[in-house]
N, C-alpha and C positions, 0 to 999 in steps of 0.2 A: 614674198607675199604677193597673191597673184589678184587681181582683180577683176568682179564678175563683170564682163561689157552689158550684158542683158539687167545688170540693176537697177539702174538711171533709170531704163523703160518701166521694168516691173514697177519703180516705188513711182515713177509718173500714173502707169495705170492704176494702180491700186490709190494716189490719191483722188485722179476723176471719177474712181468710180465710190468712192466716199461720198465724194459732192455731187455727185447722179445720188447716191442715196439718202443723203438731208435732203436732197430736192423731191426725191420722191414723199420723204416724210413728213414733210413741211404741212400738209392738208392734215395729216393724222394730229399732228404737233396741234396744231391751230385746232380744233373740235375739242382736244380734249382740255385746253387751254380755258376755250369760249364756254364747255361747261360748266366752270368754275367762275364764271364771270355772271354779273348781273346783267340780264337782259338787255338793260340800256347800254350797258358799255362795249356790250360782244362786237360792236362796229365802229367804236369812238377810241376803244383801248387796242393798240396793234400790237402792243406787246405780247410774248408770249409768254411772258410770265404775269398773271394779273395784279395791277394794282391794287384792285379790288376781289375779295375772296365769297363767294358764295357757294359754298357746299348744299345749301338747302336746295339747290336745283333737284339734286338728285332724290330727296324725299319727295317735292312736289309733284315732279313730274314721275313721277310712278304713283302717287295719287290724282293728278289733277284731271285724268281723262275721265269719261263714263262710268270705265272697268278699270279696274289696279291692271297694272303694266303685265302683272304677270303671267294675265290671264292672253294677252297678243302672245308673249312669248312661248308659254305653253302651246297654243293653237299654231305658229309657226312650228315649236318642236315637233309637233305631230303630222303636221305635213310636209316636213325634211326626210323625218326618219322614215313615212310610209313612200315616198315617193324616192329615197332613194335603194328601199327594199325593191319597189317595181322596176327599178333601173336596170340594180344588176340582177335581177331574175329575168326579163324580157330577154334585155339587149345579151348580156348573156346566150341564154340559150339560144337567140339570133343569130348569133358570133361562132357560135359549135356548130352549125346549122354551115353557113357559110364557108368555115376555115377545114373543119375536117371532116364534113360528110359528101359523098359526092353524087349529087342527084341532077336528074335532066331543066335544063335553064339557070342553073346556078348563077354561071358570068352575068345572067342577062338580069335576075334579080337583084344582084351584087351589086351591078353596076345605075338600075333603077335606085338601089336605097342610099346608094350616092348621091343621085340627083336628086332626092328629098332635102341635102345637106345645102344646094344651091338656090331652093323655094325662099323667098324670104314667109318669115313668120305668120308678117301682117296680112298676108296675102289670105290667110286661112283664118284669119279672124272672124270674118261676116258669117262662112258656112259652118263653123265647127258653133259659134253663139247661135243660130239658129239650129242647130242637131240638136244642143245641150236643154236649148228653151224648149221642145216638140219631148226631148225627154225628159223631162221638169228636175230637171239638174238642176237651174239656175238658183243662187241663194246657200250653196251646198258646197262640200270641200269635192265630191264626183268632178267636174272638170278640171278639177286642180292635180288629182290623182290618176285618173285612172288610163291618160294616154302615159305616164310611167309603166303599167302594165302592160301594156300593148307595145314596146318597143319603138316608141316613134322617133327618138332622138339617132338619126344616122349616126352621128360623130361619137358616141360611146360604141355604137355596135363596131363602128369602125376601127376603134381605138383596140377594142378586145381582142378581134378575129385577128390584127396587126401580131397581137400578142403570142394569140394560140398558133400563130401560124409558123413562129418561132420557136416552139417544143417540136420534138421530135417524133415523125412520127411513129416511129418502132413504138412509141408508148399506146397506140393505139393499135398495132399489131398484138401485144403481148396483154393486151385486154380481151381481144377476141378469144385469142388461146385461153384463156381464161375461163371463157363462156359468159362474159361481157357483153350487154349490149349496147346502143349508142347511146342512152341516156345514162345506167351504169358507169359508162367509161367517163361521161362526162363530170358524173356526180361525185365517181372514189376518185378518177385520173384529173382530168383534165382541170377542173375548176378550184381543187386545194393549188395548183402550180399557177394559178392564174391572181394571186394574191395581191401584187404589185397595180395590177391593171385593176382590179376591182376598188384597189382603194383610193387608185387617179379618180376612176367614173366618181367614187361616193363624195370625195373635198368637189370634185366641180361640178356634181348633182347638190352635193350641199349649197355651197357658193349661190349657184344660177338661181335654186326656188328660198333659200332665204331671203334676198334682195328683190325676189321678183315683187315689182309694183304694178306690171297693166295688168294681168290675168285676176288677180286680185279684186283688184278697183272692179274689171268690168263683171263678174259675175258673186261678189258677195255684194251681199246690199245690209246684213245684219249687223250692227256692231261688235255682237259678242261675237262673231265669227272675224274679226279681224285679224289680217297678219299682223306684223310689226314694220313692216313699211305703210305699211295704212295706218297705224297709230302715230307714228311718227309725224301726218300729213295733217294729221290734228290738230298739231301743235302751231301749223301756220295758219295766221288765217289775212284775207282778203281785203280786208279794211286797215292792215296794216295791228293790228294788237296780237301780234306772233310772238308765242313764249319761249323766244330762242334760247335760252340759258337752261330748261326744261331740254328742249329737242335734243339740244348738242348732250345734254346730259344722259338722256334716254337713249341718241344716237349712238355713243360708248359704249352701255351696258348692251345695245344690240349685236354691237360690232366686237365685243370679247368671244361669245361663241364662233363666231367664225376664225378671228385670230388663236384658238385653241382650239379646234377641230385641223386646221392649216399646220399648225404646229407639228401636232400629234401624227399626223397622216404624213410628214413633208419625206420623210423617207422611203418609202412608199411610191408617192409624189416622183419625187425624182428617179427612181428605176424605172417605174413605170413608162413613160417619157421616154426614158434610155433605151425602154426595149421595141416598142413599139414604130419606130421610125419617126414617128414626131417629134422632129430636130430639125 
């Protein structure tokens, strides 16, 4: 009976990396804990299992804001799903543009929408809120949406064109024979094979605008127009009378769509990644 020398190692790694994952889990563990705690105790009780039980967080704070909870949630679903339609329709056909058509300054475009990816954000804050205010956007889901349309995010166009660039190109030969032309090729050929990478873009186009909190904050001012991190911010207040056993409770039910969007997508997820070079 022969014995594997690489065991010892494997079941060492495989135990650190258990305990990298309760350590990772440990914030998730704690929220979902504290929601079921009474407000007072969410910071006096360190246990993770509550001494004390209160479920009515979960009714309260789905009523205790101006608007029922469900009505942030809705308004975030609406701006996930149209913004991550403009994602992969822009960045996309950005990515066809770049990876398999060959037109004069390509490199040099390619290589500008790269350096978009190295701009930080905040930079473009002051000019893009005074564009948005002069087009009376402000107050309105238009700045939340509509640079999704226009292709601004580098790092998905980049992600895609990584992808397409990896098919073959005889498929784009055997279109032309066809009497194919470059959008054709894109819409029957190129974009059904591009499946993997469009459903990496849509989990981390969902992710980035469900959580986003400053674009939000600065250009709605309506409450009924709130996402769900802005309701969320509700629950704290200033003077210290913060409905934490609410928040944590309402933070959960925020944070299920994403862990079952991640879920569902995570196959996907992972080729996508695999095919792309981003490794």
């Amino acid at each position: 009976m022969t014995t594997d020398p690489a065991g010892p190692r494997r079941f060492l790694r495989h135990v650190l990396l258990c305990g990298a994952g309760v350590v990772m889990m440990y914030p998730l563990l704690w929220m979902i804990s504290s929601s079921v705690k009474p407000s007072a105790r969410v910071f006096t009780d360190e246990s993770l299992w509550p001494a004390t039980w209160d479920l009515g967080n979960y009714a309260r704070g789905w009523s205790s804001l101006a608007e029922p909870f469900s009505l942030y949630l809705v308004n975030s679903a609406v701006i996930v799903t149209l913004s991550i339609a403009g994602n992969l329709l822009s960045c996309s056909l950005a990515a066809y543009a770049f990876a398999r058509l060959r037109f004069r300054g390509r490199q040099v475009f390619f290589a500008l929408m790269l350096g978009t990816m190295m701009l930080p954000g905040h930079v473009l804050v002051v000019p893009q809120y005074v564009l948005f205010d002069r087009l009376g956007w402000l107050n309105t889901y238009y700045p939340l949406l509509v640079p999704h349309f226009l292709a601004t995010n580098g790092f998905y166009i980049f992600l895609m064109v990584q992808f397409m660039r990896s098919l073959p190109d005889e498929l784009d030969d055997a279109a032309r024979l066809d009497g194919c032309g470059p959008f054709r090729t894109f819409w029957k050929i190129i974009m059904p094979l591009c499946l993997p990478a469009f459903a990496t873009t849509a989990i981390f186009t969902f992710i980035a605008v469900w959580n986003e909190f400053f674009a939000p904050l600065l250009y709605l001012t309506d409450p009924q127009l709130y996402t769900v991190p802005l309701a969320l911010r509700q629950f704290m207040d200033s003077e210290g009378q913060s409905q934490w056993g609410e928040m944590f409770a309402m933070s959960f039910v925020s944070l299920a769509p994403v862990i079952g969007f991640f879920i569902a997508g995570q196959k996907y997820l992972v080729k996508g990644i695999a095919t792309t070079g981003l490794r």
